[in-house]
C-alpha positions, -999 to 999 in steps of 0.1 A, spaced: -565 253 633 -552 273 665 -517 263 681 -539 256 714 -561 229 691 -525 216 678 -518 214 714 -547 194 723 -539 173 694 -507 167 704 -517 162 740 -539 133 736 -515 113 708 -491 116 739 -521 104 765 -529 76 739 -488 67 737 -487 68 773 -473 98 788 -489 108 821 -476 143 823 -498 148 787 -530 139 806 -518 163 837 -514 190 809 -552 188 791 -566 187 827 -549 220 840 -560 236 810 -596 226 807 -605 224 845 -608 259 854 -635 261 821 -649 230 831 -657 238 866 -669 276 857 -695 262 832 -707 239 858 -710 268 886 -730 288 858 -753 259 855 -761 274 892 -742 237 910 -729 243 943 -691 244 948 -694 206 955 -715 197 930 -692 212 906 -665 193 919 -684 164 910 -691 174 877 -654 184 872 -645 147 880 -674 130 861 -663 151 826 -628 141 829 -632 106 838 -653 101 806 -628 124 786 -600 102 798 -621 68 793 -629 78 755 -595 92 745 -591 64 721 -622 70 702 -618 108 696 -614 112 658 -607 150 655 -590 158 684 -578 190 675 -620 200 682 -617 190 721 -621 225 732 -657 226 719 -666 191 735 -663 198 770 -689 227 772 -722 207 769 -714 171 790 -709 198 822 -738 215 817 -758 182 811 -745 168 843 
């Protein structure tokens, strides 16, 4: 396992325990990736936006079911293309 997947890990025990500054965290990192993907899948910059917003709104809403969440890297990749 990578220290970035301990991170992540780590990150969303913290989000699940409460701490808003852990959920500020996993969004900084991922957004940038989340938004490219979606501008590769050929969405305008508004679109994207949209997608960008949509992927961590469900991200955020499911945090309590995620069982391996050292695996979150990998997750994000399809749900923005499929949007």
């Amino acid at each position: 396992m990578t220290a970035e997947a301990d991170d992540d890990a780590a990150l969303i025990r913290s989000c699940l325990d409460g701490q808003g500054s852990a959920w500020r965290r996993l969004v900084r990192r991922y957004q940038s990736l989340v938004f490219a993907v979606a501008r590769r899948a050929r969405l305008d910059e508004h679109a994207a936006g949209d997608v960008l917003q949509t992927v961590f709104m469900r991200l955020y809403e499911n945090l309590p079911r995620i069982r391996q969440p050292e695996r979150l890297q990998g997750c994000r990749h399809p749900e923005a293309i499929a949007q």
